[in-house]
C-alpha positions as CSV (number, residue, x, y, z in Angstrom):
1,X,-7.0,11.8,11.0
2,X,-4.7,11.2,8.3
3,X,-2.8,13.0,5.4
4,X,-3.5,11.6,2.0
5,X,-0.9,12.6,-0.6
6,X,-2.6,12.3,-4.4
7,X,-5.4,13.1,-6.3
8,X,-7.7,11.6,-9.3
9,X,-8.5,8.0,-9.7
10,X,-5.8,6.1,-7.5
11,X,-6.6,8.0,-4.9
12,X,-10.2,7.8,-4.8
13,X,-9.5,4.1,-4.4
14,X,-7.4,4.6,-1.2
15,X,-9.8,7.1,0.6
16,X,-12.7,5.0,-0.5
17,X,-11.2,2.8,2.5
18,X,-11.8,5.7,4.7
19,X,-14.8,7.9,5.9
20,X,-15.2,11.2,4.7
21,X,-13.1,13.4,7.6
22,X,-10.9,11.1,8.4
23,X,-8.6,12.4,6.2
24,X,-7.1,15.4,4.1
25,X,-6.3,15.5,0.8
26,X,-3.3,16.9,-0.6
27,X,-0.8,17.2,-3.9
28,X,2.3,18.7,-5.0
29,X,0.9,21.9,-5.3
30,X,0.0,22.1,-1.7
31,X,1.6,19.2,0.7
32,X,3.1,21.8,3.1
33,X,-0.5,23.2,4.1
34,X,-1.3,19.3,5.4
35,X,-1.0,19.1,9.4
36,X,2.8,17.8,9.7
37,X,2.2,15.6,13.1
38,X,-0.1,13.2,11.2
39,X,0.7,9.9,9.0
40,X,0.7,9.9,5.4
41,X,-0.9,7.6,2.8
42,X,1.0,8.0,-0.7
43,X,-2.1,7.8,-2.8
44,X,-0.1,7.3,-6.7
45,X,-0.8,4.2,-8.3
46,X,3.3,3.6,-9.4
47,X,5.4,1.9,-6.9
48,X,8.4,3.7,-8.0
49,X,6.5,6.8,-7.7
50,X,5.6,6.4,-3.6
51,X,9.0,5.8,-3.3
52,X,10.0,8.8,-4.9
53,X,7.9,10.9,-2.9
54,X,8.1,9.4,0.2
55,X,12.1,9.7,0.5
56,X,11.7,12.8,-1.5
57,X,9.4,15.6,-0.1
58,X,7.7,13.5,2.7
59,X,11.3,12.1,3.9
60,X,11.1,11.7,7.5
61,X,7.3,11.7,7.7
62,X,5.5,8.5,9.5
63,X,3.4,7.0,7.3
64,X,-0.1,5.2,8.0
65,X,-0.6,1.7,7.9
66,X,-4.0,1.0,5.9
67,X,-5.4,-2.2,6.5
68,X,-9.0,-3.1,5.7
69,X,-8.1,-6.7,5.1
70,X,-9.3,-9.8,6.3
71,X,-8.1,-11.1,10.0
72,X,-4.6,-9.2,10.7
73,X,-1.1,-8.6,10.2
74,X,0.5,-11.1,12.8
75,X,3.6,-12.8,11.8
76,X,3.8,-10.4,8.8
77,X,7.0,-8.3,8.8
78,X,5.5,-4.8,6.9
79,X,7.3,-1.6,5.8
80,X,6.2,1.7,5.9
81,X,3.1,3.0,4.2
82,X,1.4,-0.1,3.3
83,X,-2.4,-0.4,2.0
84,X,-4.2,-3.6,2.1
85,X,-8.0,-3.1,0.1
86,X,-10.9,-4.5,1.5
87,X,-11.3,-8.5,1.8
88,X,-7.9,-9.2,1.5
89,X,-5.4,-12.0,3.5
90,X,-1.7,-11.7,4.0
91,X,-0.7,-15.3,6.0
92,X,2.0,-15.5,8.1
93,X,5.1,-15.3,7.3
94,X,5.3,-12.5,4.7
95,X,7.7,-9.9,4.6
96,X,6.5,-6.2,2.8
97,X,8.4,-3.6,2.0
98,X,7.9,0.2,1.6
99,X,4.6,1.8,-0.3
100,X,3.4,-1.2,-1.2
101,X,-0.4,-1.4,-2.4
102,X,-2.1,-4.5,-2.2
103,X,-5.9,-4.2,-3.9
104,X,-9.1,-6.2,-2.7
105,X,-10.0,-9.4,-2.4
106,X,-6.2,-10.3,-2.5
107,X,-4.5,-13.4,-1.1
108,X,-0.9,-13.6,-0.4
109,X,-0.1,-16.8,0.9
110,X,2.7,-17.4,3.7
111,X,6.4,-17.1,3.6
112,X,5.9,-14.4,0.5
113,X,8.5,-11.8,0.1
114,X,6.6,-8.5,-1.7
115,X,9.7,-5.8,-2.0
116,X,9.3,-1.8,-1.7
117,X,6.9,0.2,-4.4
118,X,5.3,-3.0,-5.7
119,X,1.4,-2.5,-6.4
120,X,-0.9,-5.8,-6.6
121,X,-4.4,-5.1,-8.0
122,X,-7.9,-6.3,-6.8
123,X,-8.2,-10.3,-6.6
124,X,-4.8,-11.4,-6.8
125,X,-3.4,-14.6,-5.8
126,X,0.0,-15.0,-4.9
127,X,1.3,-18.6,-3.8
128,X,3.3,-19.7,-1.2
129,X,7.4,-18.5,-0.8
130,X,6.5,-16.3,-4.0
131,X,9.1,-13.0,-4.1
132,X,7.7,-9.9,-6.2
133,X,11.2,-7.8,-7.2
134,X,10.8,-4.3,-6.4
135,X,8.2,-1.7,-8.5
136,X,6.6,-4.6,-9.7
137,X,3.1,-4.2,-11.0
138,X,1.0,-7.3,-10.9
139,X,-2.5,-6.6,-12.8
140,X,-5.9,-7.5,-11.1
141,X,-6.9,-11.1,-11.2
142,X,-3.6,-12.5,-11.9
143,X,-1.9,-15.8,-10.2
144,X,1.4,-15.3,-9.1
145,X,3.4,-19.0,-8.2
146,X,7.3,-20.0,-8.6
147,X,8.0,-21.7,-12.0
């Protein structure tokens, strides 16, 4: 079980990844009534806006790690309160910050550097030793490679 912190369309994209109970559902209006000994999911579709609330209200919560990518996570260095969509590969290598979103069918290639509250949408490519700067938004279907 998990706490999911936003509502509307961004969020139905995060608890799509989940089953229904497997999670509640919370906002600003009502964060405080969400079980405190369970991980959070920041569920807002600006980078700069997870961070904000997750070293503002939900400062010193854990936050969940949600992968539904392809293979795993090894050799990847990951902050807190990532969310990898369905289909996706992160390659060895890679270092991710804080509340990062990465969307499906996604491919980061090794050695990246992805800092905090950057959001990548749905079938992204980003080359090899690529570094997105922080709060970075990079639209669906875009290529990202060093000049």
């Amino acid at each position: 079980m998990i706490n999911i912190y936003g509502t509307g369309e961004w969020a139905k994209k995060i608890t799509s990844l989940l089953n229904v109970g497997e999670y509640g559902q919370y906002d600003s209006t009502n964060y405080d009534q969400a079980q405190a000994d369970l991980p959070w999911v920041i569920a807002l579709e600006e980078g700069n806006d997870r961070l904000t609330v997750a070293n503002g209200i939900l400062d010193g919560s854990t936050f969940y790690e949600l992968f539904d990518g392809c293979k795993n996570l090894n050799d990847v260095t990951v902050g807190e309160g990532l969310v990898v969509g369905c289909c996706s590969l992160v390659r060895p290598g890679t270092v991710i910050g804080d509340q990062v979103y990465i969307g499906a069918n996604s491919v980061i290639d090794i050695n990246c550097t992805i800092e905090d509250g950057v959001t990548i949408g749905d079938n992204v490519t980003v080359y090899e030793g690529v570094t997105i700067p922080a709060n970075t938004e990079v639209p669906s279907g875009s290529v990202v490679k060093n000049s």
